[in-house]
N, C-alpha and C positions, 0 to 999 in steps of 0.2 A: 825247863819251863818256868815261869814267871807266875805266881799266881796270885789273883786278888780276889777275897773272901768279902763278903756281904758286908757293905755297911763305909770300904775303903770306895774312895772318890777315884777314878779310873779315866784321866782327861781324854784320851783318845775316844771315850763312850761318854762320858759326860756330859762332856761341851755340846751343849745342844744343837749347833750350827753342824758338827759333823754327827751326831747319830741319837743323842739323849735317850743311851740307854740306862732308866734307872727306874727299878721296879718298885710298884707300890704292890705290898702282898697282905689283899684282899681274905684269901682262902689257903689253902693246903699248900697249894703250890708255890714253889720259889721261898716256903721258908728258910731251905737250906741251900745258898745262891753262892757257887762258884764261877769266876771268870777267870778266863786265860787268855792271853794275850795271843798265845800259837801253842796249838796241841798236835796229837796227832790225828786223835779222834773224839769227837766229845762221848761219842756214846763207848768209848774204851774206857775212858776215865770213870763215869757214872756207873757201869758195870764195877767196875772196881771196887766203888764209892758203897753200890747196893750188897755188893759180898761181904762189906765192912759192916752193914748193918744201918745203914742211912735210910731214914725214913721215903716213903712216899710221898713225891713232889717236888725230892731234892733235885736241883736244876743245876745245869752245869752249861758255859756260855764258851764259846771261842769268839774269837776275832780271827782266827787264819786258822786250817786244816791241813796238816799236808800228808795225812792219809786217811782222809775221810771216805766212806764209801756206803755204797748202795746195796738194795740184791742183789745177788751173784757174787758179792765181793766185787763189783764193779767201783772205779773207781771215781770220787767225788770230786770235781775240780771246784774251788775257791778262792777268788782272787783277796787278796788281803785285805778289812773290813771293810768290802764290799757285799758279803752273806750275812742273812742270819742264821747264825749255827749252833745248835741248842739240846742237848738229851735229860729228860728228867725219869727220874727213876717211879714204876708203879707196881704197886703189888694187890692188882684188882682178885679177889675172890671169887675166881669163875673155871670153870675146867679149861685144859690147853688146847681143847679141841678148837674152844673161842678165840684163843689168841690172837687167830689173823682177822679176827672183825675189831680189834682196837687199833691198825691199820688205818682201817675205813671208817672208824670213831675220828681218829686225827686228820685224815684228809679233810673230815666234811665241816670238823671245825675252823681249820686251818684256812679253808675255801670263805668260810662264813667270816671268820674275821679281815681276811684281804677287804672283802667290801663292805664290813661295817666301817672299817679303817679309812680306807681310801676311795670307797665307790666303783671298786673293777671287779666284774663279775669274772671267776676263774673259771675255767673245768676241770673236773676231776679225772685222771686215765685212770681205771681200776687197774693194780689195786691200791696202787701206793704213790702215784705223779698226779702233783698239779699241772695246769698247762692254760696256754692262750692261743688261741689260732694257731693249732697245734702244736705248741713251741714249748717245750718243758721250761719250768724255772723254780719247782719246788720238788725235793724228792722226801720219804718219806720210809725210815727203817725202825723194827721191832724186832726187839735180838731179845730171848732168855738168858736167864743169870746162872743155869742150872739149881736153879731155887723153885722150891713152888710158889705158886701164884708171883714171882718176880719177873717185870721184863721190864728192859729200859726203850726206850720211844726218841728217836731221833728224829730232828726236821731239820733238812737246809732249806731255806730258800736264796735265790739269789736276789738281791736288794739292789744295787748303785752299779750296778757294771752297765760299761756302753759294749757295743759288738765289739770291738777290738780287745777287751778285754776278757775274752774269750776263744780256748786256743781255736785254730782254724778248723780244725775238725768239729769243733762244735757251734760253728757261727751260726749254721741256716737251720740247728733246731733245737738251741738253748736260747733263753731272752732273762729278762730282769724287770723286777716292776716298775723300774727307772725308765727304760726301754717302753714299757707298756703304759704306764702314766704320763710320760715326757717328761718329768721333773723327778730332783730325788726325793726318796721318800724315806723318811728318820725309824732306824732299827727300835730302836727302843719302846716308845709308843707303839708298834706292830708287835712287840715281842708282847709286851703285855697285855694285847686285846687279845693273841693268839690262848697266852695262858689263860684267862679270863674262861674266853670263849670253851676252851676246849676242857677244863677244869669241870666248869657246867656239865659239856656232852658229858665226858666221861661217868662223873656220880650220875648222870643219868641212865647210863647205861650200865651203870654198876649194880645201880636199884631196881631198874625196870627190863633189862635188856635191850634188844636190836634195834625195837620197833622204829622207836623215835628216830632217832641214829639214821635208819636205814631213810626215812624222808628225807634228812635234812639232806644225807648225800644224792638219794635222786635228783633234789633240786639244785644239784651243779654237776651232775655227771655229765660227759666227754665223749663216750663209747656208745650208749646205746641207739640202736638204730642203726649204727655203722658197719661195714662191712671191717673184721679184725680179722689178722694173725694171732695164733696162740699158743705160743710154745710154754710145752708142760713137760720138764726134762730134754727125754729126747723125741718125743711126740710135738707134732704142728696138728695145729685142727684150725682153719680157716674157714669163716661162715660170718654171719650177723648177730652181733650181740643185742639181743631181746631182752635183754631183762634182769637185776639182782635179785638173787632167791632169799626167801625170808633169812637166811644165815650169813648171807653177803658173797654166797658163789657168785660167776660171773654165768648167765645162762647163754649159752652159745644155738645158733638155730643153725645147724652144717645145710649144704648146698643139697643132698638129698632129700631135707627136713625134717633128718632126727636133730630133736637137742640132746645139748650136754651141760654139763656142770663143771665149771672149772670153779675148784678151791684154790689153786693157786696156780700161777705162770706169769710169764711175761705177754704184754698187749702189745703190738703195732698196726697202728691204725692204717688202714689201707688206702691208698689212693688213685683206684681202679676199682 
């Protein structure tokens, strides 16, 4: 692995015509700014990095992933600096019971920046996917360090791919903001309004809790209203999702018309 530390000029990210990744740090974040050319995971390295003892907001950047991955250990495809691929280390002061509402802290930033950035309004799939007319293009993982209060925060999105750049299996429900803007859109300047943006939610939500947080993601959620799938292990509950509960469960209305409460699972939105 090839690595470039904060402050070395990096032409493949540089060059403003292909991406002008180069961060101006505003706050906490991206003090501590490693890039790698091809990893295997950024949020493997940043674990590494937070066991070592690296502050919160150290940021750690790819250009190519080649075992990058999701929940379930699912696996992440990334065509070569066509993503943005990105984990920074946090060590929020909250019980672990919270940990999966800084999930839904970074979607709703991450949503919030796409269109301060570029003017496209995303949707969020609870608990962890961005998406566009139903098409994923951002996915979104929170792994612990086996540390207290340490978890590092992963985001890909995908940036400059056209459909073919995308294996076949995943043509007709993966897309790219290139795809979704009609033009390409520069990593760098995104990367920064995402840390900006999400820097803010978080000390927000570090100070105050959910509350805030929990608006900003209603006003780009994906699911509610819609009839989902929900697999929770080896349980399905299929029904309509009504509502986030003040903690950020997903509230499920089953076809009988009990609800339930999903902490955690997988969504598939239905279409029937």
């Amino acid at each position: 692995m090839e690595l470039f530390e904060k402050g070395e000029q990096v032409d493949i990210l540089n060059n403003p015509e292909r991406s002008g990744l180069k961060i101006c740090k505003t706050g906490n974040f991206a003090q501590e700014f490693f890039h790698f050319k091809k990893v295997g995971s950024t949020n493997q390295i940043a674990l590494e990095l937070a066991r070592k003892g690296y502050p919160e907001g150290t940021l750690v950047v790819a250009d190519e992933q080649t075992a990058g991955r999701g929940r379930w250990r699912r696996h992440w495809y990334s065509a070569p600096g066509k993503s943005l691929l990105f984990s920074l280390i946090l060590r929020p002061k909250i019980l672990p019971v919270h940990f999966p509402q800084i999930t839904l802290v970074a979607g709703a930033s991450t949503a919030r920046a796409i269109y301060q950035q570029i003017g496209v309004r995303v949707g969020i799939k609870w608990p962890n996917d961005l998406i566009y007319q139903g098409k994923k293009f951002c996915g979104i993982l929170v792994e612990g360090t086996g540390e207290v209060n340490c978890l590092v925060l992963g985001i890909g999105i995908n940036m400059n791919q056209e459909r073919d750049d995308f294996p076949l299996q995943l043509q007709d429900t993966a897309t790219s903001l290139r795809m979704i803007k009609g033009e390409e859109v520069l990593r760098g300047p995104l990367l920064e309004r995402v840390l900006k943006t999400l820097e803010e939610d978080y000390e927000e939500y570090c100070r105050s809790g959910f509350a805030l947080v929990r608006q900003y993601w209603l006003q780009y959620e994906a699911v509610l209203g819609k009839k989902v799938l929900v697999c929770v292990g080896n349980k399905e509950f299929y029904g309509v999702a009504v509502g986030l509960a003040e903690d950020g469960a997903l509230v499920l209305r089953l076809p009988q018309g009990e609800e339930v409460r999903c902490s955690a699972g997988e969504v598939t939105l239905c279409r029937f």
